[in-house]
mmCIF file as Biopython writes it, N, C-alpha, C and O atoms, coordinates in Angstrom:
data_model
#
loop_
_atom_site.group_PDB
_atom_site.id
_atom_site.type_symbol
_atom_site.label_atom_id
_atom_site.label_alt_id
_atom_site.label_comp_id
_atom_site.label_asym_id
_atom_site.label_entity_id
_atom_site.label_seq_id
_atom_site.pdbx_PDB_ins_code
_atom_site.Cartn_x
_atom_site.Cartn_y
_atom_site.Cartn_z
_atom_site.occupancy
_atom_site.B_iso_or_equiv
_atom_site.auth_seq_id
_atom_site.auth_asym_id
_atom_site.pdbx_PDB_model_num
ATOM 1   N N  . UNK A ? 1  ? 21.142 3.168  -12.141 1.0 0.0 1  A 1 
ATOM 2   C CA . UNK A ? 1  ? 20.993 4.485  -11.575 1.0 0.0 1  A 1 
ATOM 3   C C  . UNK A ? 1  ? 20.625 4.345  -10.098 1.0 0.0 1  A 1 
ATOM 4   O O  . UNK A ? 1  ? 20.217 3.358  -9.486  1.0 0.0 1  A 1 
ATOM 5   N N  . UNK A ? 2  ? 20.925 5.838  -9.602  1.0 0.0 2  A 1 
ATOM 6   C CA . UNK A ? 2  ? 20.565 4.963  -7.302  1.0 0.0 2  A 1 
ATOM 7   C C  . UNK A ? 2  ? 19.135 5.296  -7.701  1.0 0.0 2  A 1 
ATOM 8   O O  . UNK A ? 2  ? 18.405 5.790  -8.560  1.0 0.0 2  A 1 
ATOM 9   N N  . UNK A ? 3  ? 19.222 4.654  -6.419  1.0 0.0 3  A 1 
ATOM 10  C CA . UNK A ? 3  ? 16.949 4.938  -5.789  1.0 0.0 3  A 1 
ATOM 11  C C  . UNK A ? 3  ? 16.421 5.984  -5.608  1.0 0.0 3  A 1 
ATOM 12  O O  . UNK A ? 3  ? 15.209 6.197  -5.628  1.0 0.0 3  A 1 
ATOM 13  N N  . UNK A ? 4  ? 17.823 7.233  -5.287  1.0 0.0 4  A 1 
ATOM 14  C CA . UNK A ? 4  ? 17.363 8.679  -4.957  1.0 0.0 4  A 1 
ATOM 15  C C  . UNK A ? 4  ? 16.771 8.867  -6.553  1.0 0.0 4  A 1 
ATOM 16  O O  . UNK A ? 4  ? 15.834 9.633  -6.328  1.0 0.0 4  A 1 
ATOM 17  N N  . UNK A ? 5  ? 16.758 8.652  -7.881  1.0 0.0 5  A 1 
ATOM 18  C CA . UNK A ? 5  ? 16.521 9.034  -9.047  1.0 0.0 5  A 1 
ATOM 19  C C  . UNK A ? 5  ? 14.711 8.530  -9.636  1.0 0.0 5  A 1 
ATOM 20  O O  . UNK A ? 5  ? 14.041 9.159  -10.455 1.0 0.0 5  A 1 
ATOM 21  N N  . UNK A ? 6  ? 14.283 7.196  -8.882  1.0 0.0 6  A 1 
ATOM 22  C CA . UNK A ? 6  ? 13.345 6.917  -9.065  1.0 0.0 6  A 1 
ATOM 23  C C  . UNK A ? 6  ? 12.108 7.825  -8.624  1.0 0.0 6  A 1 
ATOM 24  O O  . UNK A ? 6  ? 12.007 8.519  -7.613  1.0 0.0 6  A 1 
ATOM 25  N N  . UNK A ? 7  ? 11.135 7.618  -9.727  1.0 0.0 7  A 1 
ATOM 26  C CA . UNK A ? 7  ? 10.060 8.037  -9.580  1.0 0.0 7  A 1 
ATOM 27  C C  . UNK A ? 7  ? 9.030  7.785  -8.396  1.0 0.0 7  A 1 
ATOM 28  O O  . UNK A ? 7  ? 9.095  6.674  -7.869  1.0 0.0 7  A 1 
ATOM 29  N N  . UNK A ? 8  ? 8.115  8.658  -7.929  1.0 0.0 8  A 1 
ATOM 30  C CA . UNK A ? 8  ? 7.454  8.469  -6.653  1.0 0.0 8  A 1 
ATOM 31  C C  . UNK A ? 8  ? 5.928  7.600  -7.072  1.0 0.0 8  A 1 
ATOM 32  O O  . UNK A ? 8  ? 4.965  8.249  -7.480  1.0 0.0 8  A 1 
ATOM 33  N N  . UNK A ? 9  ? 5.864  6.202  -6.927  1.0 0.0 9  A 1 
ATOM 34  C CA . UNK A ? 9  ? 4.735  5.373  -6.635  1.0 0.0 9  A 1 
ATOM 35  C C  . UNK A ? 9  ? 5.095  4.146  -7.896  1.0 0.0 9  A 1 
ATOM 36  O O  . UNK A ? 9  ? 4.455  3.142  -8.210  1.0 0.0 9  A 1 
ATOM 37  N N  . UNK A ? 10 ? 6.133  4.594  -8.331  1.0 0.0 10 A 1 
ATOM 38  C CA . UNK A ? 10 ? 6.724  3.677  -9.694  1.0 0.0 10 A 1 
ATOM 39  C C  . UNK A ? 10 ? 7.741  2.492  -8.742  1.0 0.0 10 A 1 
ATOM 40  O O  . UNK A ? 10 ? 8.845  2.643  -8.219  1.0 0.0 10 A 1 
ATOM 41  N N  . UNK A ? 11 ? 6.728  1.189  -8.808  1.0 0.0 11 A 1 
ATOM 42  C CA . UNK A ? 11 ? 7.820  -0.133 -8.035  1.0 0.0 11 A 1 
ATOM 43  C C  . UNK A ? 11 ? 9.245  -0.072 -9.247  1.0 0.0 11 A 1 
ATOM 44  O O  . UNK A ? 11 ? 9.255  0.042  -10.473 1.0 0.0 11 A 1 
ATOM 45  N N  . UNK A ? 12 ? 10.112 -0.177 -8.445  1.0 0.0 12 A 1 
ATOM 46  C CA . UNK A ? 12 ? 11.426 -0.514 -9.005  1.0 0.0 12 A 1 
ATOM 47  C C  . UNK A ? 12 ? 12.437 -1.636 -8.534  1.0 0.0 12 A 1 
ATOM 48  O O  . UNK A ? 12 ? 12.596 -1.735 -7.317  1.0 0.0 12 A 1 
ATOM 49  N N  . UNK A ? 13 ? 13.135 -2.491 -9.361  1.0 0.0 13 A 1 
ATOM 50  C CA . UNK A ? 13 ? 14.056 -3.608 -8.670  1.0 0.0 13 A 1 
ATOM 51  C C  . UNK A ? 13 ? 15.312 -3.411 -8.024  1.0 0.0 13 A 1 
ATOM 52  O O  . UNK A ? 13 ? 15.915 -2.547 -8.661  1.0 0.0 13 A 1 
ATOM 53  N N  . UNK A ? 14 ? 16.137 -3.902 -6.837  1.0 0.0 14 A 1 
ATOM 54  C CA . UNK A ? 14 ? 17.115 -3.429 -6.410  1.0 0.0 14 A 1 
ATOM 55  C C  . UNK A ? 14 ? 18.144 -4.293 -7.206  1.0 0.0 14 A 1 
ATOM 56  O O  . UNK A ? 14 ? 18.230 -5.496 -6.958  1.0 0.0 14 A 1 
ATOM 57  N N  . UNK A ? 15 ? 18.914 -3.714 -8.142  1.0 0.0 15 A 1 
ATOM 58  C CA . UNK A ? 15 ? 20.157 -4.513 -8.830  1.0 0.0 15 A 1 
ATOM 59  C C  . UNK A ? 15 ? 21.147 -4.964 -8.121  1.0 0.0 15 A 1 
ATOM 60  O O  . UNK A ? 15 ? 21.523 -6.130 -8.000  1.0 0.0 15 A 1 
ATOM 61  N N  . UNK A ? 16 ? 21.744 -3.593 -7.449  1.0 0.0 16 A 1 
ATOM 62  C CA . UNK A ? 16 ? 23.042 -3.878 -6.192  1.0 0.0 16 A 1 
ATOM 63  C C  . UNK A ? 16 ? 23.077 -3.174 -5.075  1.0 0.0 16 A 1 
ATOM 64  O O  . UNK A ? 16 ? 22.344 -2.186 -5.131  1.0 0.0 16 A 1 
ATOM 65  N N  . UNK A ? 17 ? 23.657 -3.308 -4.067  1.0 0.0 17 A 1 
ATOM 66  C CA . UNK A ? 17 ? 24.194 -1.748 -3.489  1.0 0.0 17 A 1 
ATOM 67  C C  . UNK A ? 17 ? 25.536 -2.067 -3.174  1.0 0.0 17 A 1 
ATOM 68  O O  . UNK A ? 17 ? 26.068 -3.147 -2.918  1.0 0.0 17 A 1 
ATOM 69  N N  . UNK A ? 18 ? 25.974 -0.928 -3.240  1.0 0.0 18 A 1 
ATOM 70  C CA . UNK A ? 18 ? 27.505 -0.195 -3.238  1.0 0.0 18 A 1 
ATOM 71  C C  . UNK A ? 18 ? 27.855 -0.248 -1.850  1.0 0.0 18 A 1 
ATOM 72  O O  . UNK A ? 18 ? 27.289 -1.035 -1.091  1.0 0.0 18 A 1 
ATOM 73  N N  . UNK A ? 19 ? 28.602 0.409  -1.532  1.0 0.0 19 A 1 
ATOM 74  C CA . UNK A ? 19 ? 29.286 0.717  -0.299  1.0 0.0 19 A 1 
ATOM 75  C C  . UNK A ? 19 ? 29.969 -0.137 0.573   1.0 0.0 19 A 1 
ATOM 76  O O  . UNK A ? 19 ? 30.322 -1.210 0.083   1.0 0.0 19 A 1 
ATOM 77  N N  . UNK A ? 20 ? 30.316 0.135  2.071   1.0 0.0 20 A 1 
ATOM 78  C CA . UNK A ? 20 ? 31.353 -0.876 2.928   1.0 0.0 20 A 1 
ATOM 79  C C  . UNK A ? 20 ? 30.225 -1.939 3.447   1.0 0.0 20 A 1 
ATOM 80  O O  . UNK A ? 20 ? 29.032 -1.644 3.390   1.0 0.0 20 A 1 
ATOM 81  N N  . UNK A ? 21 ? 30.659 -3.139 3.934   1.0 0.0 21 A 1 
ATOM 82  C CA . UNK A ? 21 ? 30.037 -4.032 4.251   1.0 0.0 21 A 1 
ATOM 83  C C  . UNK A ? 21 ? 29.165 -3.979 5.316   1.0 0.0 21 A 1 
ATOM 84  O O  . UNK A ? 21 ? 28.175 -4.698 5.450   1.0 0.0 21 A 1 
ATOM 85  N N  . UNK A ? 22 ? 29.666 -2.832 6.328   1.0 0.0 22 A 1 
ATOM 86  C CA . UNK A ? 22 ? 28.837 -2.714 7.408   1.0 0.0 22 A 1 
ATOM 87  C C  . UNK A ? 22 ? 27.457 -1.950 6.567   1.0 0.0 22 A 1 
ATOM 88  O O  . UNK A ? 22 ? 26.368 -2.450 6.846   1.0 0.0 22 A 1 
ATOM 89  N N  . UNK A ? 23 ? 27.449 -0.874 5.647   1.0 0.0 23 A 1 
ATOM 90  C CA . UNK A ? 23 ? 26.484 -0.526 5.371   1.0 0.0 23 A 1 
ATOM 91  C C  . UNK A ? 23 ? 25.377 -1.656 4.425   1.0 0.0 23 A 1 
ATOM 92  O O  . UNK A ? 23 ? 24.173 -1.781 4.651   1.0 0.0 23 A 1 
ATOM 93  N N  . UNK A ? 24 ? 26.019 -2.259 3.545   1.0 0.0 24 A 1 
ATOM 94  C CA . UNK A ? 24 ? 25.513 -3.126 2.842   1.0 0.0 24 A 1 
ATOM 95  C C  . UNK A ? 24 ? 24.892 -4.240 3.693   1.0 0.0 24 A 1 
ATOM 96  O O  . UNK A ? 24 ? 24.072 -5.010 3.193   1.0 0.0 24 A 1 
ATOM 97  N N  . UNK A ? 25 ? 25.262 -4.330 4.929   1.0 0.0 25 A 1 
ATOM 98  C CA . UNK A ? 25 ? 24.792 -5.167 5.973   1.0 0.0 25 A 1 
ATOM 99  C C  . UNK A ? 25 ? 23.486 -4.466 6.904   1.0 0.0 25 A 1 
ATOM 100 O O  . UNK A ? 25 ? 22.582 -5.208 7.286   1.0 0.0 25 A 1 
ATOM 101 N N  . UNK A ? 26 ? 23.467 -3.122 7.205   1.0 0.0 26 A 1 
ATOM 102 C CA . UNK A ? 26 ? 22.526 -2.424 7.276   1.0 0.0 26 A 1 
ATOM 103 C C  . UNK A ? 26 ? 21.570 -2.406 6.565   1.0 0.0 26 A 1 
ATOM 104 O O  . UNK A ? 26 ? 20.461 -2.635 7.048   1.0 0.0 26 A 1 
ATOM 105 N N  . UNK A ? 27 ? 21.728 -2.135 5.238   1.0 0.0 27 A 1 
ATOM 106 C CA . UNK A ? 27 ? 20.737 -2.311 4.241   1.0 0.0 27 A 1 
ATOM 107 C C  . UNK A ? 27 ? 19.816 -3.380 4.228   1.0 0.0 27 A 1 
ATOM 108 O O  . UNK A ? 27 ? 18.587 -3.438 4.175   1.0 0.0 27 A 1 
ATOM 109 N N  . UNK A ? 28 ? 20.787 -4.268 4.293   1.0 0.0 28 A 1 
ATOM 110 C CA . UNK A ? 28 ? 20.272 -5.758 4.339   1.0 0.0 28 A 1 
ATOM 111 C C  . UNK A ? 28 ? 18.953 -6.098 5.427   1.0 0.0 28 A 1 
ATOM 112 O O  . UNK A ? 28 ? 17.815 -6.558 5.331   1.0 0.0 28 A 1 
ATOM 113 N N  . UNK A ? 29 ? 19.803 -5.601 6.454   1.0 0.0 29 A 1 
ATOM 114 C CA . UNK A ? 29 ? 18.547 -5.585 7.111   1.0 0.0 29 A 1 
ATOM 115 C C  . UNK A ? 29 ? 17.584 -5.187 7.871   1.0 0.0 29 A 1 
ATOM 116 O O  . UNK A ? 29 ? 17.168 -5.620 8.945   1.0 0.0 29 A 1 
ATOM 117 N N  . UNK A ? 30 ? 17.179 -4.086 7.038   1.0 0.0 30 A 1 
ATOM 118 C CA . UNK A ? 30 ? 16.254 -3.544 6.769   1.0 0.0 30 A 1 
ATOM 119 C C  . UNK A ? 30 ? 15.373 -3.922 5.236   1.0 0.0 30 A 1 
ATOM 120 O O  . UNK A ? 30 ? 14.488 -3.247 4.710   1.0 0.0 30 A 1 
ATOM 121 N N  . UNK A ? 31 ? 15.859 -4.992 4.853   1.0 0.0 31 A 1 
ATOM 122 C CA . UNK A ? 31 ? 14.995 -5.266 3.651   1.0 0.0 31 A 1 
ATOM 123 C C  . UNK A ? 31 ? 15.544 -4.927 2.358   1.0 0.0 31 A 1 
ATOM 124 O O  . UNK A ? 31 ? 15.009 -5.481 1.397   1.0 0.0 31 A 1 
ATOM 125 N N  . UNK A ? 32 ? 16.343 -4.265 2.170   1.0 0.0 32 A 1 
ATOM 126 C CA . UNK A ? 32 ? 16.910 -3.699 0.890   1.0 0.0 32 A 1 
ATOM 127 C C  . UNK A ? 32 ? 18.126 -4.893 0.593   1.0 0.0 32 A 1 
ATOM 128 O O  . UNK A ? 32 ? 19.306 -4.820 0.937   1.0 0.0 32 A 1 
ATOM 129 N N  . UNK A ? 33 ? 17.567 -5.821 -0.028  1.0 0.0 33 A 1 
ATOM 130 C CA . UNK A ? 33 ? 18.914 -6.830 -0.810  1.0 0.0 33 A 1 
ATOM 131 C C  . UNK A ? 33 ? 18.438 -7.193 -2.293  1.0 0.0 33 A 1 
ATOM 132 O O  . UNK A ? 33 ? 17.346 -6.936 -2.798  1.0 0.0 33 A 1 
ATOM 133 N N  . UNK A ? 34 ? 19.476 -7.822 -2.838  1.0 0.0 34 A 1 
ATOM 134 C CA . UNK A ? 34 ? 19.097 -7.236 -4.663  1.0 0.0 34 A 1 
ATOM 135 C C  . UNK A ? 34 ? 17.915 -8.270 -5.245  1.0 0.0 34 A 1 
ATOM 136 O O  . UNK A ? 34 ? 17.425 -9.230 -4.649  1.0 0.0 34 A 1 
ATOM 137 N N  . UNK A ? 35 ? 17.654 -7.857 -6.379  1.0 0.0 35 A 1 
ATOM 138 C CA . UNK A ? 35 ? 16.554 -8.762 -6.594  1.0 0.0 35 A 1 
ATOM 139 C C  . UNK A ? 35 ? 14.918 -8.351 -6.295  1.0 0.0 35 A 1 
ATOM 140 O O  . UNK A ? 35 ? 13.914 -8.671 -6.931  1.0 0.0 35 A 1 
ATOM 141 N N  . UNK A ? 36 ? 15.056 -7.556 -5.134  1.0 0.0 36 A 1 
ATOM 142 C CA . UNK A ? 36 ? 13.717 -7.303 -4.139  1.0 0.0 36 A 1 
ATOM 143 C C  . UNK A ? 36 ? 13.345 -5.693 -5.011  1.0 0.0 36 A 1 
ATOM 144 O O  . UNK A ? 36 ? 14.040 -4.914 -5.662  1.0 0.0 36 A 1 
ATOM 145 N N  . UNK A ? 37 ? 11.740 -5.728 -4.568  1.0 0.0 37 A 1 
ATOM 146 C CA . UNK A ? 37 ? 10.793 -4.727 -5.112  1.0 0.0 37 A 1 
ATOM 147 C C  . UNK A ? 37 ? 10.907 -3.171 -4.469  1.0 0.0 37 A 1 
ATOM 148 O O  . UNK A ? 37 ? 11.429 -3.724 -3.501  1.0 0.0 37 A 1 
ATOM 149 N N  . UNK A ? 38 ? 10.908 -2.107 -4.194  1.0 0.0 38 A 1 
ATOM 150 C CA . UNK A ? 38 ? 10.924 -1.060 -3.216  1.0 0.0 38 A 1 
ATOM 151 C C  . UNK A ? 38 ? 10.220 -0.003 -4.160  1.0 0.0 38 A 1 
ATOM 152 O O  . UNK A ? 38 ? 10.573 0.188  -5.324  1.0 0.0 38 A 1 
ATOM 153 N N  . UNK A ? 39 ? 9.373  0.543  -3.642  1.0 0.0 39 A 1 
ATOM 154 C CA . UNK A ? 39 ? 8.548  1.334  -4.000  1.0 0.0 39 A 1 
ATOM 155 C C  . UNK A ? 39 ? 8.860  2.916  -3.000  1.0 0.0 39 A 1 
ATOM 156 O O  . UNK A ? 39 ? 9.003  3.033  -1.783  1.0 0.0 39 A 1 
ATOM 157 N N  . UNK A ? 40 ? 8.885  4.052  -4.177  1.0 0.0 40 A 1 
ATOM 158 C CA . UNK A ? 40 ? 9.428  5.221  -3.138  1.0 0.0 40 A 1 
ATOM 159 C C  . UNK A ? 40 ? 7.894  5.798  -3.255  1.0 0.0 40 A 1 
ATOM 160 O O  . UNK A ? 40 ? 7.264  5.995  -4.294  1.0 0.0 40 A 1 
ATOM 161 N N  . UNK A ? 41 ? 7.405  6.045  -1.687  1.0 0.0 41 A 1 
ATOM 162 C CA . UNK A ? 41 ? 6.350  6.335  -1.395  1.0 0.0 41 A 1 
ATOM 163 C C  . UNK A ? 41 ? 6.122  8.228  -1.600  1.0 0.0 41 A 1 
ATOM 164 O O  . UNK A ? 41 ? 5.253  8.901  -2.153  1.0 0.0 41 A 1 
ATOM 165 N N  . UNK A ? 42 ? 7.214  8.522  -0.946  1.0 0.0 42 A 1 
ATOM 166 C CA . UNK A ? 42 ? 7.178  10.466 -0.924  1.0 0.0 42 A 1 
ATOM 167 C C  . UNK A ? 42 ? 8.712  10.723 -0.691  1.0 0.0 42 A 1 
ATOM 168 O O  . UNK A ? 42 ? 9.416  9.850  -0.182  1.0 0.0 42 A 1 
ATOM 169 N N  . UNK A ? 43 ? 9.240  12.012 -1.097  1.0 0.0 43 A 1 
ATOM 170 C CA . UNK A ? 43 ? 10.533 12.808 -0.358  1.0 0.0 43 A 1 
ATOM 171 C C  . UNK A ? 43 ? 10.171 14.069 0.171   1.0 0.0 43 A 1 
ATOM 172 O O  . UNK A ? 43 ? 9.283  14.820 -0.233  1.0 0.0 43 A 1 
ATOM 173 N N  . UNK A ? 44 ? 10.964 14.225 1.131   1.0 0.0 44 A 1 
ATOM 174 C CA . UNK A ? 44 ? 10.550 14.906 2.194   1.0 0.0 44 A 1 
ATOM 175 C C  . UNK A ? 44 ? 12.185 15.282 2.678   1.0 0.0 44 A 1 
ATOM 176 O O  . UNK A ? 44 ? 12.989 14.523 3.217   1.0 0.0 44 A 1 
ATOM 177 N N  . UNK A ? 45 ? 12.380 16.828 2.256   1.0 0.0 45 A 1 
ATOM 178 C CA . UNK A ? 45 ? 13.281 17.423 2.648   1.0 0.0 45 A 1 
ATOM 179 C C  . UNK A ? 45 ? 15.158 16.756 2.041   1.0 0.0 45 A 1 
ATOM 180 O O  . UNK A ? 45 ? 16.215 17.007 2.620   1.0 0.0 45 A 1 
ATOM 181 N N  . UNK A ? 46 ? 15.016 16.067 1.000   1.0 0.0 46 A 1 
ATOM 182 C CA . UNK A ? 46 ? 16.001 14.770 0.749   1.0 0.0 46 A 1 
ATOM 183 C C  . UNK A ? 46 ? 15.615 13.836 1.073   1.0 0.0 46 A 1 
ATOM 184 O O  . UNK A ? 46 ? 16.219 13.026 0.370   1.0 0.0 46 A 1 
ATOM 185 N N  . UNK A ? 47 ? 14.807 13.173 1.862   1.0 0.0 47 A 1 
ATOM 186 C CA . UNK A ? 47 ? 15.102 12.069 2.614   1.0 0.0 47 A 1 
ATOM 187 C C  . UNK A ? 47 ? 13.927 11.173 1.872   1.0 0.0 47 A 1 
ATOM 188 O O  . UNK A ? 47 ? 12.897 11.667 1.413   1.0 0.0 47 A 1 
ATOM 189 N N  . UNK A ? 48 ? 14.258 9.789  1.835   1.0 0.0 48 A 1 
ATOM 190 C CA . UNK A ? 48 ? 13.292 9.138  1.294   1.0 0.0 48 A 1 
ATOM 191 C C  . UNK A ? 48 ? 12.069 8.314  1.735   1.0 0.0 48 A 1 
ATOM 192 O O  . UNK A ? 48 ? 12.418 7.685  2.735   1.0 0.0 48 A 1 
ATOM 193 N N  . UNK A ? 49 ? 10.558 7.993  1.371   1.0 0.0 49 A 1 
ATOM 194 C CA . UNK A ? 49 ? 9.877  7.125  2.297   1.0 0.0 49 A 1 
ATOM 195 C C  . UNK A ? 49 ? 9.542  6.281  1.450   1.0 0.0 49 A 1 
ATOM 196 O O  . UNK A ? 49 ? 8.774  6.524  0.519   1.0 0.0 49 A 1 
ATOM 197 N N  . UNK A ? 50 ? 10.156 5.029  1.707   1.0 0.0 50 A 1 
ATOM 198 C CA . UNK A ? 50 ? 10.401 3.775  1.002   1.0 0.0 50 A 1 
ATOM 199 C C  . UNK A ? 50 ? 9.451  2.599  1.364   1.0 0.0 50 A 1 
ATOM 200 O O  . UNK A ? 50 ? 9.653  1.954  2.393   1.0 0.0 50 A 1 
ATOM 201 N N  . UNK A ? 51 ? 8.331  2.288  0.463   1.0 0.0 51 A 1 
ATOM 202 C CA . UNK A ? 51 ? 7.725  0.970  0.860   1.0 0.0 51 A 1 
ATOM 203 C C  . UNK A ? 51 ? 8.669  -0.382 0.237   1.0 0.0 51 A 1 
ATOM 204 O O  . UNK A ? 51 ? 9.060  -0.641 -0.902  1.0 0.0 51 A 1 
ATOM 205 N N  . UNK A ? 52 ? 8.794  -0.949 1.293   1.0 0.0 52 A 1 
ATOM 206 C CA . UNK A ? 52 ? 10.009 -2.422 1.217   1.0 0.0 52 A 1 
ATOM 207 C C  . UNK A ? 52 ? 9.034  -3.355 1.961   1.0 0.0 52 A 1 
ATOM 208 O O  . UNK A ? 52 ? 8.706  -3.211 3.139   1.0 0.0 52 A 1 
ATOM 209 N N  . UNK A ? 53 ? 8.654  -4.231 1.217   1.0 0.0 53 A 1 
ATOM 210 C CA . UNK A ? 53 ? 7.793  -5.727 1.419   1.0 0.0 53 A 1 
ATOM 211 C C  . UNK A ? 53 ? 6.716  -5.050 2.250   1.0 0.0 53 A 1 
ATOM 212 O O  . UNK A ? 53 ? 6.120  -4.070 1.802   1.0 0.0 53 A 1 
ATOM 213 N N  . UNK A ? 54 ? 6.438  -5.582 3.529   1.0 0.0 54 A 1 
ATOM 214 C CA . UNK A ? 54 ? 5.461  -5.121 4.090   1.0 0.0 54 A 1 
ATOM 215 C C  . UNK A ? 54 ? 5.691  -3.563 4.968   1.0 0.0 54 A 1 
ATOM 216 O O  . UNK A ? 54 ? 4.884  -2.756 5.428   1.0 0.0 54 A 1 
ATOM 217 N N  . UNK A ? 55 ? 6.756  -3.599 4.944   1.0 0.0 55 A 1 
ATOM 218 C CA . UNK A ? 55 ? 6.887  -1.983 5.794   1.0 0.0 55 A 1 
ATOM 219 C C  . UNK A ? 55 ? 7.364  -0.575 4.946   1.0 0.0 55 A 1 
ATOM 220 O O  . UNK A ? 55 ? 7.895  -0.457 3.841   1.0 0.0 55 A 1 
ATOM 221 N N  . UNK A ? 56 ? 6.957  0.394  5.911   1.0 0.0 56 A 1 
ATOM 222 C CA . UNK A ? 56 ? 7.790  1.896  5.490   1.0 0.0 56 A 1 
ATOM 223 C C  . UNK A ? 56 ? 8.689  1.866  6.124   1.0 0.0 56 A 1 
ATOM 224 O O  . UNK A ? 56 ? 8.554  1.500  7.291   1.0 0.0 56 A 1 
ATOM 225 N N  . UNK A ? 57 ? 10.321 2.333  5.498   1.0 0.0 57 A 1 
ATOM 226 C CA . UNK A ? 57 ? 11.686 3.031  5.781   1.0 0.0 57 A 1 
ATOM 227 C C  . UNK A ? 57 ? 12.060 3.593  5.496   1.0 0.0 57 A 1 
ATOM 228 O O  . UNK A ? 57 ? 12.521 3.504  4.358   1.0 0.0 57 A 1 
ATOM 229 N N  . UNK A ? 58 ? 12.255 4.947  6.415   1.0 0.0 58 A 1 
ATOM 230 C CA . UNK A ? 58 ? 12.995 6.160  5.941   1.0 0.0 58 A 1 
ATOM 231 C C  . UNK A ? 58 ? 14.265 5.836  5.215   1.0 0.0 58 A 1 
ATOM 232 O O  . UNK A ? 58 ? 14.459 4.632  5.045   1.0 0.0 58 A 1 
ATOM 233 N N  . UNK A ? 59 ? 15.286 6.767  4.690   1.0 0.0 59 A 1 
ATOM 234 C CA . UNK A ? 59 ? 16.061 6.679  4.156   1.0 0.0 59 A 1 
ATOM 235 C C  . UNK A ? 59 ? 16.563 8.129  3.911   1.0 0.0 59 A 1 
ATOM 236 O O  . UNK A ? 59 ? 15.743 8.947  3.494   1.0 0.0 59 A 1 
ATOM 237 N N  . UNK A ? 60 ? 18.073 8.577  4.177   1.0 0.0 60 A 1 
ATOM 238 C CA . UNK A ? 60 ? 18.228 9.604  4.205   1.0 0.0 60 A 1 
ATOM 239 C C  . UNK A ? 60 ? 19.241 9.257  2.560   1.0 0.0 60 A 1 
ATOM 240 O O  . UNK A ? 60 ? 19.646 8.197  2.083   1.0 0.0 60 A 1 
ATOM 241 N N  . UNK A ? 61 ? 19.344 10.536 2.134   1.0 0.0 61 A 1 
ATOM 242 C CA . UNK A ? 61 ? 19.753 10.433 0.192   1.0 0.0 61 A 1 
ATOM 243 C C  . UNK A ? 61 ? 21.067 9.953  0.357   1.0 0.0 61 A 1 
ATOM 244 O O  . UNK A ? 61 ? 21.430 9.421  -0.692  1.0 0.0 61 A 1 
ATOM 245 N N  . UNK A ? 62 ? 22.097 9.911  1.398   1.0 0.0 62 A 1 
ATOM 246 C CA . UNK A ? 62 ? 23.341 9.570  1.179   1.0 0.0 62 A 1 
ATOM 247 C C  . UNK A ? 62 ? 23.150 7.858  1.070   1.0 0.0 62 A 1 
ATOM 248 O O  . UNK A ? 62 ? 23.682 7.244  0.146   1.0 0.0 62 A 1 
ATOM 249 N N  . UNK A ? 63 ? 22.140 7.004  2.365   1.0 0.0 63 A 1 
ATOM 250 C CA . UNK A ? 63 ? 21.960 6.014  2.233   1.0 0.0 63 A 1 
ATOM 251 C C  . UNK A ? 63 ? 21.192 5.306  0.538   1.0 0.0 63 A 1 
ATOM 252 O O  . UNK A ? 63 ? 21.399 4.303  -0.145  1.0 0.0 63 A 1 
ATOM 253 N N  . UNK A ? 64 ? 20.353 6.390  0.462   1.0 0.0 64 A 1 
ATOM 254 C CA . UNK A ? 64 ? 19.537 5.667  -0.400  1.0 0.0 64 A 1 
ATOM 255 C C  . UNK A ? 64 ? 20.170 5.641  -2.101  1.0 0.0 64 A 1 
ATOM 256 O O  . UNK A ? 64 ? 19.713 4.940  -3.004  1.0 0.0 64 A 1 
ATOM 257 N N  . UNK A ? 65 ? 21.612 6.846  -2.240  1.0 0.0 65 A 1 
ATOM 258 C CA . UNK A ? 65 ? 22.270 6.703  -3.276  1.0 0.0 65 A 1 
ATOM 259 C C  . UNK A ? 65 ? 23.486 5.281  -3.067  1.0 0.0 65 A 1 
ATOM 260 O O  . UNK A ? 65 ? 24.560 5.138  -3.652  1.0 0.0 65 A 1 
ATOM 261 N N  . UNK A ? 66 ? 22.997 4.591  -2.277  1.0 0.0 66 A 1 
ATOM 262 C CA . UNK A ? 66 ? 24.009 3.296  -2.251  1.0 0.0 66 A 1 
ATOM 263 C C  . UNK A ? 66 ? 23.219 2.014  -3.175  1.0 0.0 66 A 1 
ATOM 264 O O  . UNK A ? 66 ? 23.573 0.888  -3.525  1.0 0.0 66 A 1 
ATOM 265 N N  . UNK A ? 67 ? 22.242 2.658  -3.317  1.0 0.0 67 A 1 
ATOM 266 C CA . UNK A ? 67 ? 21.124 1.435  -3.667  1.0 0.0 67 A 1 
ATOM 267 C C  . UNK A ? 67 ? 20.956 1.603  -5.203  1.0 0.0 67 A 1 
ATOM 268 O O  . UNK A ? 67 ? 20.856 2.771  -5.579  1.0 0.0 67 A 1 
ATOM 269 N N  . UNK A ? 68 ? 20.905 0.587  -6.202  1.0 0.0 68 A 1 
ATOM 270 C CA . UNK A ? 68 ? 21.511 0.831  -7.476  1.0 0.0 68 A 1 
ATOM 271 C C  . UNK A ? 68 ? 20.171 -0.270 -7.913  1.0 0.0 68 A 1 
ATOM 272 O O  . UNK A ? 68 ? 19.957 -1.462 -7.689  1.0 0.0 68 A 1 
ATOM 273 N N  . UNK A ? 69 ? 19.325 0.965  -8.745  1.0 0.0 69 A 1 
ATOM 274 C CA . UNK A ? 69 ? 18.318 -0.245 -9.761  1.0 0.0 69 A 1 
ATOM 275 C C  . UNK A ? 69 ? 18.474 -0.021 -11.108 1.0 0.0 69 A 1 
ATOM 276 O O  . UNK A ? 69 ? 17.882 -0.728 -11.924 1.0 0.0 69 A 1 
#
């Protein structure tokens, strides 16, 4: 299911993400590659606030439905 579906303060694993390579390369780095922990902190208007390892990243719902746990 994407990341937009997860619960708020519930850690979840990243399985895959979808999309073109440039985005999947974006993702990347910013911390989102599979395997790894991401915790959704709050939503706010759609948009997501994502704790990933040591930092917060926004995430707007089109990005964050690329992300598959």
């Amino acid at each position: 299911m994407p990341l937009t579906m997860a619960n708020i303060g519930e850690p979840v694993v990243i399985r895959r993400i979808t999309g073109r390579d440039q985005v999947r390369r974006h993702l990347a780095e910013l911390g989102f590659v599979a395997d790894s922990t991401v915790t959704v902190l709050n939503r706010l208007a759609g948009n997501l606030i994502l704790q990933v390892k040591d930092s917060r990243v926004a995430l707007d719902s089109t990005l964050a439905s690329r992300i598959m746990i």
